[in-house]
C-alpha positions in Angstrom: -5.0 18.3 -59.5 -3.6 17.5 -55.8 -5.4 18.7 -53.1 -4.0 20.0 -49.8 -5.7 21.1 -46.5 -4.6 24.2 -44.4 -5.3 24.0 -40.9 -4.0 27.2 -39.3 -6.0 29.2 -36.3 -4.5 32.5 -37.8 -6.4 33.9 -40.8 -3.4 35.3 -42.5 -1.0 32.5 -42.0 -4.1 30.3 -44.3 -4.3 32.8 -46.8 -1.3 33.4 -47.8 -0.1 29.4 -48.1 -3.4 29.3 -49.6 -2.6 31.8 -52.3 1.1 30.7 -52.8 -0.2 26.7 -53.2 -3.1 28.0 -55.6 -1.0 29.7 -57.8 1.5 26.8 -58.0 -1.3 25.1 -59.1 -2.7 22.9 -56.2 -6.1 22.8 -55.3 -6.2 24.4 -51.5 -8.5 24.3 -48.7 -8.7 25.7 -45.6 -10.0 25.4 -41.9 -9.3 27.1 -38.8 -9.0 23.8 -36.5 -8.1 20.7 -36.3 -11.8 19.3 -35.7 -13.3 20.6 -38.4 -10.2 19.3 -40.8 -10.8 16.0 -39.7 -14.6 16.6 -40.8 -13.2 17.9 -44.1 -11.1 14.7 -44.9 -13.8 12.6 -44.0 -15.7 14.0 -47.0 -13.3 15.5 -49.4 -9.7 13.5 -50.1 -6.3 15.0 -49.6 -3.4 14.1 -50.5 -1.4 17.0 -48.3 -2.3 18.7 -45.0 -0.4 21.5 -44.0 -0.9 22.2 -39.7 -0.1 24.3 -37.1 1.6 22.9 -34.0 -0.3 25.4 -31.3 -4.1 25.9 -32.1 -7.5 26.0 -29.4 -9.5 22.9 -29.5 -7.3 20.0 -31.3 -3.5 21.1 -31.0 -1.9 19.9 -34.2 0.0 17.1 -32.5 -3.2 15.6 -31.7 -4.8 16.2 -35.3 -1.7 14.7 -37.0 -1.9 10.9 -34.7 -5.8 11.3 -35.5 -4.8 12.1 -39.1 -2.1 8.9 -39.6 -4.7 6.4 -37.9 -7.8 7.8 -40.2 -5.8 8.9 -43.3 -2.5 6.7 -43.3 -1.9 8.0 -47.2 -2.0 12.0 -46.7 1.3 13.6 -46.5 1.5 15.8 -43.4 3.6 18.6 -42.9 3.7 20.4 -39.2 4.5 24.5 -39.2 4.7 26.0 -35.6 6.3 29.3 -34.8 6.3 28.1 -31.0 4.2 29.8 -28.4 4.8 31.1 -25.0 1.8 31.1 -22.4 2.6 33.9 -20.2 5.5 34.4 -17.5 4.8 31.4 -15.7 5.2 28.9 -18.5 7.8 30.8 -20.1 10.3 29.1 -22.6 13.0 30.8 -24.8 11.1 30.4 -28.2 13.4 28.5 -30.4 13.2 26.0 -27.5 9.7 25.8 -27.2 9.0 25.7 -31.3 11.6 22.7 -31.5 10.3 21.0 -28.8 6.7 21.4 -30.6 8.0 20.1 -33.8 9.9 17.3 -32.5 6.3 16.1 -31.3 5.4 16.9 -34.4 7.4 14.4 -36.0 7.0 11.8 -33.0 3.5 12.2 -34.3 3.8 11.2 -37.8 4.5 14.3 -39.6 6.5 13.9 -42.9 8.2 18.0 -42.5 8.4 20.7 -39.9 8.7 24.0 -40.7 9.6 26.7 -38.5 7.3 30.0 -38.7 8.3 32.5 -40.0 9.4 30.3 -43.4 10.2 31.1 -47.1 7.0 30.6 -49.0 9.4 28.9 -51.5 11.0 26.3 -48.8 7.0 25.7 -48.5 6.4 24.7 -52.3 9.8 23.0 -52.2 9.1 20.7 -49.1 4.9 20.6 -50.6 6.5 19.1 -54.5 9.1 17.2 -52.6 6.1 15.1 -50.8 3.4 15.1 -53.9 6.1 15.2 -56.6 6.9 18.0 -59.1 4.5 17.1 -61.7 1.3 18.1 -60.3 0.4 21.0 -62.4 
């Protein structure tokens, strides 16, 4: 069974890829940052981790360089609904989230997904990178 990492700040944005992935049979874990994640690859192997873009602590472009350099095999995909920080660093949204992503993929990551996304673009883009056969 493949095994794929969330790392997502917001509880119900983990648990419900979390219950999509587990019932299209993938082994799923979850963290709430990108510190702990790197922790969690260090002693359990993934072969798929599944980040947000904006997070406290380690943003996800950060986690995904430290990812590639640790973990060059894992399949990343980046997910980032954008982020504004208040009037003074205001930026229309759709500007902001693409300009996250693209960092995203300047990073390493193999996908971006917009937030909000179809759960089924999700398992599409997930069997795309580990291959359909993983049930």
């Amino acid at each position: 069974m493949q095994r794929i990492l969330i790392i997502d700040d917001e509880r119900d944005v983990r648990d419900s890829v979390k219950c999509v992935l587990d019932l299209a049979g993938y082994e799923v874990l979850t963290v709430d940052n990108a510190t702990d994640a790197l922790e969690q690859l260090g002693r359990t192997p993934m072969d798929l981790v599944i980040t947000d873009i904006i997070m406290p602590k380690m943003n996800g472009v950060q986690a995904i360089e430290s990812i590639r350099r640790a973990f060059p095999k894992v399949r990343i995909v980046a997910i980032s609904g954008g982020g504004n920080f208040g009037v003074a660093g205001y930026q229309p949204a759709a500007i902001a989230t693409n300009a996250y992503l693209k960092s995203a993929e300047e990073a390493g990551a193999h996908v971006v997904l917009t937030k909000p996304f179809e759960l089924d673009d999700l398992i599409g883009v997930v069997e795309k990178l580990l291959g359909v056969g993983h049930a």
